[in-house]
C-alpha positions in Angstrom: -7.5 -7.1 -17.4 -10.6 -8.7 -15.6 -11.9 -6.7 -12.7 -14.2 -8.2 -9.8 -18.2 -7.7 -9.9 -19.2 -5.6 -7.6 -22.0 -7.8 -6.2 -21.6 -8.9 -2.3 -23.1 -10.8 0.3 -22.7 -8.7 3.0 -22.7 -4.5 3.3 -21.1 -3.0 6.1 -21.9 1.0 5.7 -20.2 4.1 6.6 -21.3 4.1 10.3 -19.8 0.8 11.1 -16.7 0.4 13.5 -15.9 -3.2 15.4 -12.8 -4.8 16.0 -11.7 -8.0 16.5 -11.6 -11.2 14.0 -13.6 -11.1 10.6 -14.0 -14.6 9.0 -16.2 -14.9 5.9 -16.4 -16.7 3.0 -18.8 -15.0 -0.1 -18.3 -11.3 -0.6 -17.9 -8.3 1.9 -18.5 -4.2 1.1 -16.8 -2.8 3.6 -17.1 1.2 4.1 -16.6 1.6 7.7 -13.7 1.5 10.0 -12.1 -2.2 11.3 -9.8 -3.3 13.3 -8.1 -6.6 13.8 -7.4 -9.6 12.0 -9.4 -10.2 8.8 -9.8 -13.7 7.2 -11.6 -15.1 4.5 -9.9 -17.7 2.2 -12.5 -18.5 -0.2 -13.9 -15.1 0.0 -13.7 -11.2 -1.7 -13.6 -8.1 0.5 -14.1 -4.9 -1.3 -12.8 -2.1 0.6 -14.9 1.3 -0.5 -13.7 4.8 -1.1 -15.0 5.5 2.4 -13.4 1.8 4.0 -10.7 2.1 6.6 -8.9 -1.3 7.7 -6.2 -1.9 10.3 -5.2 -5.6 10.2 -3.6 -8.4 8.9 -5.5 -9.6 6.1 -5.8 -13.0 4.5 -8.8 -13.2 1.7 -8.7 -14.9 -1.9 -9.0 -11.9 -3.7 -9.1 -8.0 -2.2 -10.0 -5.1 -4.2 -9.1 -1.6 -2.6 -10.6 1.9 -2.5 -10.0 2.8 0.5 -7.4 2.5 3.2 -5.5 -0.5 4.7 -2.6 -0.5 7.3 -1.6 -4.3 7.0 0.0 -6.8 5.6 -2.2 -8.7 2.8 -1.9 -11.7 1.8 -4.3 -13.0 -1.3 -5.0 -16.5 -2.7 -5.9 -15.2 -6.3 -5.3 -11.3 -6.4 -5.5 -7.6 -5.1 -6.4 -4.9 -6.8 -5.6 -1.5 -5.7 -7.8 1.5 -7.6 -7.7 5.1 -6.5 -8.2 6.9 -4.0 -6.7 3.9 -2.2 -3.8 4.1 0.4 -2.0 1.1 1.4 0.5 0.9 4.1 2.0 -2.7 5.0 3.2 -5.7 2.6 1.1 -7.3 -0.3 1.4 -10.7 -1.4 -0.4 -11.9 -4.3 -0.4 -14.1 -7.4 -1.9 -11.4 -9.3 -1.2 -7.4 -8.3 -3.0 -4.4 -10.3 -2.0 -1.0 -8.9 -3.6 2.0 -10.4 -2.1 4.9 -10.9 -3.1 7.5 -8.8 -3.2 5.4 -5.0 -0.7 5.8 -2.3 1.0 2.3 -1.6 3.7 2.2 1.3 5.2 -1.2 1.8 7.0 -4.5 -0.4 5.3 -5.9 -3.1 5.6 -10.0 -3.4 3.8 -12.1 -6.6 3.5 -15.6 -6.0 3.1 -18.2 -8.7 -0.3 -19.5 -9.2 -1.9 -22.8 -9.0 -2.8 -24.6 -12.6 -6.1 -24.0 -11.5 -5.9 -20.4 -10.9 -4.0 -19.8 -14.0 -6.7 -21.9 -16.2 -9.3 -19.6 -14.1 -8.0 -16.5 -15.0 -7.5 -17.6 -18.7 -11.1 -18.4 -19.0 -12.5 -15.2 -17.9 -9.9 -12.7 -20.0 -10.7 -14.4 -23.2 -14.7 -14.6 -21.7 -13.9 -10.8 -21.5 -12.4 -10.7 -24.8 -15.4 -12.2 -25.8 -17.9 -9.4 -25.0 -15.4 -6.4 -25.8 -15.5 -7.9 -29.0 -19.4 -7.8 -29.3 -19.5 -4.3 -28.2 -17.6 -3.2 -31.1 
């Protein structure tokens, strides 16, 4: 199961708090507290162990840590690890839910576009790839 690098364009640390509309495209860190409407189609948001989100949220791919109230809404995936709490609707293509996270809310997997699917097959057998060469 691929998981996202954790490389990003843009930090926003522990002491940040702003509300209001978040468009990006690239990839965001977030670890401080936002309000509002987030959007960024083409883009990743990480949300760190000490991230705290409340707002609709429309990204291509989402991977959680921390906590969202919201409904989400991904192009290509969301990933949910622990110590993550998630309260509102997700809506994906692709949903990994750890064990060990709080998630209140429905759960919706939406087919993928050719493109997508050819995407994701590339970079499990890629990953295949270098687990092999490890051993």
């Amino acid at each position: 199961m691929p998981k996202v690098k954790e490389t990003f364009d843009t930090f926003l640390g522990k002491s940040t708090n702003f509300e209001g509309k978040l468009t990006f495209d690239g990839t965001i860190r977030l670890e401080g507290r936002f309000k509002g409407e987030v959007e960024g189609k083409n883009g990743i948001l990480i949300v760190g162990e000490n991230g705290f989100i409340d707002a609709s949220i429309l990204v291509n791919t989402i991977v959680i840590s921390g906590e969202v109230k919201g409904d989400i809404n991904a192009e290509d995936r969301i990933e949910i690890h622990p110590p993550a709490k998630v309260f509102g609707d997700i809506t994906a293509p692709v949903i990994v839910i750890d064990e060990g996270v709080v998630f209140q809310g429905s759960c919706t997997m939406k087919s993928q576009s050719h493109e997508q699917r050819d995407s994701l097959r590339l970079a499990e057998r890629h990953k295949e790839g270098i687990d092999k060469k490890k051993e």
